[in-house]
C-alpha positions in Angstrom: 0.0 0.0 0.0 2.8 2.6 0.7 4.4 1.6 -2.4 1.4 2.7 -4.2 1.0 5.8 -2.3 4.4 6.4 -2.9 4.2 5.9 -6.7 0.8 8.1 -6.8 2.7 11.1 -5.1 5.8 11.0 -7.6 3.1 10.7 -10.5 1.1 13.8 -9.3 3.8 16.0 -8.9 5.9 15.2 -12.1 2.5 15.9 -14.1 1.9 19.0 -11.8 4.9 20.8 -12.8 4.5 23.7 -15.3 5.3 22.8 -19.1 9.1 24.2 -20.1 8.9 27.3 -22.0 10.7 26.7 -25.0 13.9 29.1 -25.7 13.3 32.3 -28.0 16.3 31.7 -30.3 14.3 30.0 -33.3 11.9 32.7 -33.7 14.1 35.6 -32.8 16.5 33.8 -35.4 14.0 33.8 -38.1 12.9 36.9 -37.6 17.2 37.9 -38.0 17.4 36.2 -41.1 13.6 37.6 -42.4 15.2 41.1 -41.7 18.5 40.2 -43.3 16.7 39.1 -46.2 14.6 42.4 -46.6 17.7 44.1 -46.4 18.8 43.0 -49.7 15.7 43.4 -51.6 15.7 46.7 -50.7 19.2 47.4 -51.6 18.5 46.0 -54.8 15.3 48.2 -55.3 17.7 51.3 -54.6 20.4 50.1 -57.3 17.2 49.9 -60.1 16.0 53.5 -58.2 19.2 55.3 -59.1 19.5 53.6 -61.9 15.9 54.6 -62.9 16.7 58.1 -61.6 20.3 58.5 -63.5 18.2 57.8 -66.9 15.8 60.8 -66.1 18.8 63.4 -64.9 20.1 62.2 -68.7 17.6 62.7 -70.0 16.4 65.5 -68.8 19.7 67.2 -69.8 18.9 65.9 -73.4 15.7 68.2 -73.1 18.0 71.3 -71.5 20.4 71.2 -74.5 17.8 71.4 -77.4 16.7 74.7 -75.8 19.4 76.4 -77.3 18.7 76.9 -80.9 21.4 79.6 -82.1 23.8 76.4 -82.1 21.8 73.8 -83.9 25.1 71.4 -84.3 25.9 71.8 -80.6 22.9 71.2 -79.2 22.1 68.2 -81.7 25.4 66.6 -80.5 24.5 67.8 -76.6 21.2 66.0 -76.8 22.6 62.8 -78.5 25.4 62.2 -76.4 22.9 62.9 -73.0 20.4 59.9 -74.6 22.7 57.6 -75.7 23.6 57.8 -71.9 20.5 57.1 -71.0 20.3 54.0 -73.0 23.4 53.1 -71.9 22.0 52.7 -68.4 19.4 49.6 -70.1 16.1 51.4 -68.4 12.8 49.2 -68.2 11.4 48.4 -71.7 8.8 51.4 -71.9 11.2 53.8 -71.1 13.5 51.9 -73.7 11.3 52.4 -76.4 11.1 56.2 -75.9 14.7 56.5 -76.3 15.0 54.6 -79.0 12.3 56.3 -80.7 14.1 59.8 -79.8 17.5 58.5 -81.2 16.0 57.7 -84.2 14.6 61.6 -84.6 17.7 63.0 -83.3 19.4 60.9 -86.6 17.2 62.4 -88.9 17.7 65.9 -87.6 21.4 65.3 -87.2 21.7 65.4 -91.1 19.9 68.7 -91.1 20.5 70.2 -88.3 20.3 74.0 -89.4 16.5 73.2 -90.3 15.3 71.2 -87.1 12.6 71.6 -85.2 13.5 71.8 -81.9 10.0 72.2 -80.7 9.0 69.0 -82.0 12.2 67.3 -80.9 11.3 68.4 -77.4 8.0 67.3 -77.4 8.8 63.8 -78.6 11.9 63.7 -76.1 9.4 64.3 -73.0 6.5 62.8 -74.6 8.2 59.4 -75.4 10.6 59.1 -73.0 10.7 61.8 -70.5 7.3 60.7 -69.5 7.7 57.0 -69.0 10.4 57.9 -67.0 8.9 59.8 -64.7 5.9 57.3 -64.4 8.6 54.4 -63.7 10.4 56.6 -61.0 7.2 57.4 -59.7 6.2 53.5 -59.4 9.2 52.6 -57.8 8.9 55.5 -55.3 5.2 53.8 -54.5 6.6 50.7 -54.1 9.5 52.0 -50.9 6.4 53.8 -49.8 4.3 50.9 -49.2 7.6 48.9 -48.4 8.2 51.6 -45.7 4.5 51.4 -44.4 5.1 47.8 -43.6 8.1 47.7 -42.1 6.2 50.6 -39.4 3.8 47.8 -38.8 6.5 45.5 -38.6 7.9 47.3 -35.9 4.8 48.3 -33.8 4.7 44.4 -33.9 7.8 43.6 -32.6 7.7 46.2 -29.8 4.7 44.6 -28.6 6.3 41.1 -28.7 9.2 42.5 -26.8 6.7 44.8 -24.1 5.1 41.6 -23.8 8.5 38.9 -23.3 9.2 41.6 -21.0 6.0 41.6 -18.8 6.3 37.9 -18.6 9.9 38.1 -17.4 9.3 40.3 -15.0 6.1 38.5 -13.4 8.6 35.1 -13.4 11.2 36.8 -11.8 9.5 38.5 -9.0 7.7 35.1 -8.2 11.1 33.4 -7.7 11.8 36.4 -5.9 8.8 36.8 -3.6 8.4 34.9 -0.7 5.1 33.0 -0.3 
């Protein structure tokens, strides 16, 4: 009879004691390497952004040297030189086209140069390229927005999981503290 007693008191209290909290590492860990992760998308995002925004200054400096008409040759040469850097840079497709497009007018006016219209030439620059550049620049800006927006979320999230590790360590250690 004791031995049963015996063996139902060592049963009742190994089953009484509280369930082992398991350690924080794997989470925290993945949450390291989810971060790291992130890290790298967005410093590829920032290579196509500067890319995407190195295009546009070119471009845009294309548009500034067909505004001076009293040196045809010059600013022919000025604007070429400006978009064939530009392409250089291998913007998105749309963008691509545009450039292409204006090369191909910027040929044709190169022959005559005395007799261009620079008007036109400027409104095809910025209609055909210019434009989808902006739009592309303008996307990609939407995109780090958003990205930004949920990585705020992100954190308000984490400092919560932290407030409330925190709270939990704190009640543990004053009940190993306090005595009863």
């Amino acid at each position: 009879m004791r031995k049963l007693l015996l063996m139902l008191v060592l049963a009742t209290t190994a089953f009484s004691q509280p369930a082992r909290v398991r350690p924080i590492a794997p989470n925290a860990n993945g949450a390291e390497m989810a971060v790291k992760q992130a890290m790298d998308a967005v410093a590829q995002q920032k290579k196509i952004v500067e890319r995407d925004l190195e295009v546009l200054t070119h471009l845009r400096s294309a548009d500034v040297a067909m505004t001076d008409p009293m040196q045809p040759e010059n600013a022919m040469q000025k604007a070429w030189e400006e978009v064939d850097k530009a392409k250089s840079l291998n913007p998105e497709f749309t963008v691509m086209q545009g450039i292409i497009k204006m090369q191909r007018e910027l040929e044709s006016a190169r022959h005559s140069a005395m007799t261009a219209d620079f008007g036109r030439l400027r409104a095809i620059l910025r209609e055909q390229a210019l434009g989808p550049a902006s739009r592309v620049i303008g996307r990609h800006a939407l995109r780090l927005q958003e990205e930004t927006l949920a990585w705020l979320r992100v954190q308000e999230l984490i400092s919560a999981h932290v407030r409330s590790l925190a709270e939990i360590t704190g009640e543990s250690l004053r009940a190993t503290t306090t005595p009863e």
